[in-house]
MIMARGU-415111 format. One record per residue (C-alpha): x, y, z; residue in one letter. Coordinates in steps of 0.02 Angstrom, whole numbers, plus 50000, padded with zeros to 5 digits. Layout:
<sites>
XYZA
...
</sites>
This chain:
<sites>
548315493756056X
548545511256159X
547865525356053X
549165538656038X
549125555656108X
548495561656004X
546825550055963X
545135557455994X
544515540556039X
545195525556114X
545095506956090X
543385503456193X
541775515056206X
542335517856392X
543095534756326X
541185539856299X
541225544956472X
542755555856453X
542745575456435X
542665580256275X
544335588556242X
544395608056242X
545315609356083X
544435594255995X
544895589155812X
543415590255724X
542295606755670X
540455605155765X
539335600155633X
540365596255516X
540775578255435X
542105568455459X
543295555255369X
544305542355415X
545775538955293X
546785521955290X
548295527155264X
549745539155306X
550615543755156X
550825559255062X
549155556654985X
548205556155164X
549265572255214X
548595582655067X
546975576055087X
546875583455264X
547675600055186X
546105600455069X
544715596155217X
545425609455301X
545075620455178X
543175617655148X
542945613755335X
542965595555333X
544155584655444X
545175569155423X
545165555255559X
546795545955507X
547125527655550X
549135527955542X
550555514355555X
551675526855648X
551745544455746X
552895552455633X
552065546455463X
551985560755343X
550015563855359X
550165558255544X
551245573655577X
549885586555515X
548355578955582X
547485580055738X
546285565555756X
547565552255750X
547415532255776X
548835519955775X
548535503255712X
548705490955569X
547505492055397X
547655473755391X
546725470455549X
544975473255579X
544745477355752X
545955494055706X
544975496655545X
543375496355672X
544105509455802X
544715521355694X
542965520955591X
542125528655753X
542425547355789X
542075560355979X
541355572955887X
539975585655935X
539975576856124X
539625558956076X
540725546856008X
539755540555831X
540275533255672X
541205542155533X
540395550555384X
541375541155271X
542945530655240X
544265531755118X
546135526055064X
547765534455011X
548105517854949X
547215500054900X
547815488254988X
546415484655120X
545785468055136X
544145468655049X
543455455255168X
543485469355323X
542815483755221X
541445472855173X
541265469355368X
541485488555394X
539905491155277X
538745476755372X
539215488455535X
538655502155428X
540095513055391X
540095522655213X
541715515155119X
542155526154972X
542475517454853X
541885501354899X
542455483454895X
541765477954732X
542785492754651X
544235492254746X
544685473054697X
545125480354528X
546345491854600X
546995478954728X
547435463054586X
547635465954421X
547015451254332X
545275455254396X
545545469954335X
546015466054168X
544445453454160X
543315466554226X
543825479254091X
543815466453950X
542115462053996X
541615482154013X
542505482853820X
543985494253894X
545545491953765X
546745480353854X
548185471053800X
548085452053774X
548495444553949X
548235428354018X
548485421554199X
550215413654242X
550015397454352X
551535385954298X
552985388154176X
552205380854036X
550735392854042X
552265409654034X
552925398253876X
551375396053808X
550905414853797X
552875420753753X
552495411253596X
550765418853552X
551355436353593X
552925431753482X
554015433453647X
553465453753698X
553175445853868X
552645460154034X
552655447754201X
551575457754315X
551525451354506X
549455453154545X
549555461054698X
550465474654781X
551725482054637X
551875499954605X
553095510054531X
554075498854431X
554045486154570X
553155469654522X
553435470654361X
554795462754238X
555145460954068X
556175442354035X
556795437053877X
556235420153816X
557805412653881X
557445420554057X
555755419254079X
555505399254135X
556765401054291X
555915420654334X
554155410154329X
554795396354417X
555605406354555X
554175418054573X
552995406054590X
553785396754724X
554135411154824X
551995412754838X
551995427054706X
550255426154607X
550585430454421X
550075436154262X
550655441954088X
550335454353961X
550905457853783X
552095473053799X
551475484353706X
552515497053589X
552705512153696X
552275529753636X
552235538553779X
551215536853945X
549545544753973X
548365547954119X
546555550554131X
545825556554294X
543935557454348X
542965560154518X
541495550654536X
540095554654686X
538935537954758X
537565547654696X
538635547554519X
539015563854460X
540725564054370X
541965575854318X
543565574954217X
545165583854214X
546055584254048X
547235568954009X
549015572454062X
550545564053978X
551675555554135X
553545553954096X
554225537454200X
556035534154248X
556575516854308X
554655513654328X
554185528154425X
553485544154373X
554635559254368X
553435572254275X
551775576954220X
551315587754099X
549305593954081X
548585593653959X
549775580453862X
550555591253731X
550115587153535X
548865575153578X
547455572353447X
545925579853498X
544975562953457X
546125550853575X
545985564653702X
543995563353734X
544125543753711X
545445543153833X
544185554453935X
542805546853876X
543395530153934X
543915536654123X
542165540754167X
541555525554083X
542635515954199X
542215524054355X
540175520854307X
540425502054243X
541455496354404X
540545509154542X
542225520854576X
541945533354699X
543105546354729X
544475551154609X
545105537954496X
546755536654377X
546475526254237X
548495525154177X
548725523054001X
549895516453858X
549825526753708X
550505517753574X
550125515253363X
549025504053266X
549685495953128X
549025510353013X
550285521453106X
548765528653209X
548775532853384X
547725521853507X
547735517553682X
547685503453811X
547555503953979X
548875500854092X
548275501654287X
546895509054369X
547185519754566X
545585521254642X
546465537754776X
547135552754711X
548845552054619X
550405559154569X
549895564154392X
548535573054463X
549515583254602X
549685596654444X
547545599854488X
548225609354672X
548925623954571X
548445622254378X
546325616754420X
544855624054477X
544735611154584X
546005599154660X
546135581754651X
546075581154860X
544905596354883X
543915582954729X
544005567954816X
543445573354991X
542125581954913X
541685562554827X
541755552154950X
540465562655052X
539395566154914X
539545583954881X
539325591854733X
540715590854642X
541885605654567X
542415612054408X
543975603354335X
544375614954214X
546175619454213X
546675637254268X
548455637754145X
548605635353977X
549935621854021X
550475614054206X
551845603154242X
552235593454401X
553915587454442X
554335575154560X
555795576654688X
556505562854708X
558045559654841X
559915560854760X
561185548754824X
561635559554950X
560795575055051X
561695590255021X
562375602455160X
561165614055129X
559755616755241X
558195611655139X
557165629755170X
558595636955109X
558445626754935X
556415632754928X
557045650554971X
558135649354797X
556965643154705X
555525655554736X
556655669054708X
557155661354535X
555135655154505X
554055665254612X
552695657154499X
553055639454574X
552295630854692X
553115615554808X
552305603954900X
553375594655062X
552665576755134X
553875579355288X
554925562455236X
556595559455296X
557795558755160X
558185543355060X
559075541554895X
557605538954778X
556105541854877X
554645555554832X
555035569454966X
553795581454887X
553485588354730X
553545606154594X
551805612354521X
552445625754382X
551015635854270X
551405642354112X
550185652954018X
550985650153842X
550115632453764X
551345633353604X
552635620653601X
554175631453633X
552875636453804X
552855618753867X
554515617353815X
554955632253951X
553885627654064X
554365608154078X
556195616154097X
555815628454253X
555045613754332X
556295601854297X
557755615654344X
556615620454524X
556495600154574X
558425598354530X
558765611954650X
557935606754784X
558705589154771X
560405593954727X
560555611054798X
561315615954624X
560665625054471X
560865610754325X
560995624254188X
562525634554286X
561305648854348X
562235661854474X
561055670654609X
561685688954607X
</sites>
């Protein structure tokens, strides 16, 4: 494969002999990082290197990717195949070409065989095979945190239609069908009465879909607990946000969770760091999280799904943290010491833009422009998407200094009111500009 323009490296070592470039990508002396992945995630990654002088060597499926678009050091290729994984894990920097400092993901779906061969070739993968196969299928996941005594909901692995049967009736039909691999926001994941569940086995299975179930549990709200973790293990926590989810995908996220009990907080807290330490996490890790009742009518919690990147309920750390989930994770992955995690607001909330059905007329800076003159308090965040009717095109980071309810309450509704905007190029409560 032809490296793009814009590589700093090509495909064979023969670009050794080349001129260094006289604008090159990467600071002298400084580390560098190769991210899989072109996403949002990878573009505010490289927004954070920037920023404490690192720099992000991206391995990207296309030119006009949203984290391709922003960074320099830029290699085409496919995650899936190893010979790409290999180029983009060596870096001209400094004169020479030489290996990368570290690699990391904006998502987890890297074949664990080829990081394991990127480690024998002695690349720095952050976090590393053995951890990332609980991100990557979640029935070894679920094992691994049953074994590590993590509260999980009774689940069992789904091989014919007699074993979905056989657990509909021990769960008393409260049936979750989870697809192993690959789901994520809402996709991979169904619900079937007992009448529908045989054929939804039987057709998943023969299509090649690897299954399990769960018991569904009875929903209180959604929670998230966030960590960083370094490979030298120091760990800090942010506070545990509650994430509102439409249609399976998260549309808010409010830090810290309002009128949550000071005990479940720290367990929930408690029990992120624990995971990251059991199953060697490095870098910043989501542990997602049901919050539901016991039969005493007390609130407990279970864990839903672990992301082993940064993630969307931690995009509120950019503007309502010490320190950043991205700046965080960077930091991780190479070992630094990490920072504080305290938040900087008494309350932050993070709302999602997601596409309407259609695009309005107006030009999109021209939405941004309204809403900073409404909320010159908020901050948004672009990923340089084109549009598509639900699709995350960026997102709104609102602080609020008032903790009370009727604070979150206000806040929650500026962010909500400054993402409708710039979707729908309308005020939803009737606001006039004068």
């Amino acid at each position: 494969m032809t490296a793009p323009e814009n590589s700093q490296i090509n495909s064979d070592d023969a670009s050794a002999d080349r001129p260094v470039p006289a604008n090159p990508a990467h600071a002298p002396g400084m580390p560098v990082v190769t991210v899989i992945g072109d996403g949002q995630l990878a573009r505010m990654m490289q927004t954070a290197a920037i920023e404490i002088g690192q720099s992000v060597r991206l391995l990207a499926g296309s030119r006009d990717s949203s984290a391709a678009q922003i960074c320099r050091d830029v290699e085409l290729g496919d995650y899936t195949d190893l010979e790409d994984l290999r180029r983009a894990t060596r870096v001209r920097a400094d004169g020479t070409i030489r290996p990368v400092d570290a690699v990391t993901f904006d998502h987890e779906h890297v074949p664990t065989e080829h990081l394991r061969a990127l480690q024998a070739d002695g690349i720095s993968v952050q976090p590393g095979p053995d951890a990332l196969v609980n991100a990557q299928d979640k029935l070894v996941m679920r094992k691994r945190l049953r074994e590590i005594g993590a509260p999980v909901p009774p689940f069992m692995a789904i091989e014919s239609v007699e074993d979905a049967i056989g657990f509909s009736e021990v769960v008393a039909g409260k049936v979750c069908l989870k697809a192993r691999r690959g789901g994520y926001d809402g996709h991979g994941v169904w619900f079937p009465d007992a009448e529908e569940l045989p054929a939804l086995v039987d057709k998943l299975l023969a299509d090649g879909v690897p299954l399990m179930a769960e018991k569904k549990v009875d929903l209180a709200r959604e929670l998230s607990a966030m960590c960083a973790r370094t490979p030298s293990g120091e760990v800090k926590a942010w506070p545990v946000v509650e994430s509102v989810q439409r249609d399976g995908i998260c549309v808010e996220a409010i830090a810290p969770a309002p009128g949550l009990d000071d005990g479940l907080a720290s367990r929930a807290r408690d029990l992120s760091v624990r995971v990251a330490e059991e199953l060697g996490v490095t870098g910043v890790l989501a542990v997602e999280l049901f919050e539901t009742r016991d039969a005493a009518g007390q609130p407990e919690i279970f864990v839903n799904e672990l992301a082993m990147r940064p993630h969307n309920t931690g995009h509120w750390t950019q503007d309502g943290s010490a320190t950043g989930q991205f700046e965080q994770h960077m930091r991780a992955v190479l070992d630094y010491p990490l920072g504080d995690a305290d938040p900087t607001a008494a309350v932050t909330v993070m709302a999602n833009t997601l596409g309407a059905d259609e695009d309005p007329d107006m030009p999109m800076k021209d939405r941004f422009a309204a809403v900073w003159r409404r909320f010159p308090h908020s901050k948004i965040h672009w990923y340089g998407k084109g549009y598509r009717a639900g699709r995350k095109l960026g997102h709104v980071n609102v602080p609020g200094q008032d903790g009370s309810p009727e604070g979150v309450a206000a806040t929650r509704r500026e962010a909500d009111l400054a993402a409708g905007y710039i979707v729908n190029a309308v005020w939803a409560d009737g606001y006039v500009e004068k």
